[in-house]
C-alpha positions in Angstrom: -0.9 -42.5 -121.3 -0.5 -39.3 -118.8 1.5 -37.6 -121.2 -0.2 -38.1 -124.1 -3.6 -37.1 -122.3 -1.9 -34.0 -121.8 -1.3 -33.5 -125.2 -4.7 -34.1 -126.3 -5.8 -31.3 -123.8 -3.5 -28.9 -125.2 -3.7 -29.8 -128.6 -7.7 -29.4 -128.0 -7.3 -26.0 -126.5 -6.0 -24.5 -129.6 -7.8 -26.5 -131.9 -4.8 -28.5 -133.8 -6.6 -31.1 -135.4 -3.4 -32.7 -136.5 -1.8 -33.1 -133.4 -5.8 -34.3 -132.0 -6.0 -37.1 -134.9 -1.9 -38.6 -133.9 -2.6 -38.2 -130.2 -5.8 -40.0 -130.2 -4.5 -42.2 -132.3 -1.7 -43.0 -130.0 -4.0 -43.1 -127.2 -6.2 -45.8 -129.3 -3.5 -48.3 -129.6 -2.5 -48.1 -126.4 -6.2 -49.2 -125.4 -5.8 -51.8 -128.0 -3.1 -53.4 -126.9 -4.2 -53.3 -123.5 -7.4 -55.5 -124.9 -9.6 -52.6 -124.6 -11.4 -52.3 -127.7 -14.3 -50.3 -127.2 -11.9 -47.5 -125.5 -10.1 -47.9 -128.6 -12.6 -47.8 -131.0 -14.2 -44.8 -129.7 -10.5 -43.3 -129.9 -9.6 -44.0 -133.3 -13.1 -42.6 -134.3 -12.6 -39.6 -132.8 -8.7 -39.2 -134.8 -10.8 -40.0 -137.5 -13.1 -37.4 -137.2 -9.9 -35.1 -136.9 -7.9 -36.1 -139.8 -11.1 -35.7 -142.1 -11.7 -32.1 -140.5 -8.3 -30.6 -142.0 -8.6 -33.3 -145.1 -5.8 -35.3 -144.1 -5.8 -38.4 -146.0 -2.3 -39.8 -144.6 -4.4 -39.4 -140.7 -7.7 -40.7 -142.2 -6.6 -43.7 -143.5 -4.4 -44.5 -140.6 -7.4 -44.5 -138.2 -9.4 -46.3 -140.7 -6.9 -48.8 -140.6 -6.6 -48.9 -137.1 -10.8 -49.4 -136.7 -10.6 -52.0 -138.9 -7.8 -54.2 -136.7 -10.4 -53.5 -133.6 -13.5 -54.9 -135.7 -11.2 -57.9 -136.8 -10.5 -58.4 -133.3 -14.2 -58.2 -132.4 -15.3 -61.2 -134.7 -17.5 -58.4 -136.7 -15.7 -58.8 -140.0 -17.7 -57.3 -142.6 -17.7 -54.3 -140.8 -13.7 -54.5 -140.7 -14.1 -55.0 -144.8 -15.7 -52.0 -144.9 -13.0 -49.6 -143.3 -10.3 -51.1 -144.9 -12.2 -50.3 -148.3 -12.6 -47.4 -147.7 -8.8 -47.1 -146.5 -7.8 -48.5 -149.6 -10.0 -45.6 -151.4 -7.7 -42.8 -149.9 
């Protein structure tokens, strides 16, 4: 997580988005995994927000997939419908 923080810092300071969407990415499965969804649903909004900046529908999706698992996980279902429709869109 150190490392990968890092990353994010560096990859912020010279505005790669595509290296900020996989890092955060990253960082959100390592908060789900760890149980922590809201951490990791905050995360994998942000890579979201970062793969849409530079039109990257391979990042997008991803992190739409991802927020979907954390909403399955949450009980809030029809919310998880919704991001994996519009995953399935890209």
């Amino acid at each position: 997580m150190e490392n990968y923080e890092k990353a994010l810092q560096l990859a912020k300071h010279i505005n790669y988005q595509k290296a900020m969407s996989l890092i955060l990415n990253r960082i959100g499965v390592i908060h789900l995994n760890q149980g922590n969804y809201p951490e990791a649903l905050s995360k994998f909004y942000e890579s979201l927000k970062a793969g849409e900046a530079i039109n990257n529908d391979e990042l997008t999706g991803a992190s739409l997939n991802n927020i979907a698992i954390v909403q399955f996980y949450q009980g809030k279902y029809n919310e998880a419908d919704s991001a994996y429709i519009e995953r399935l869109k890209i």
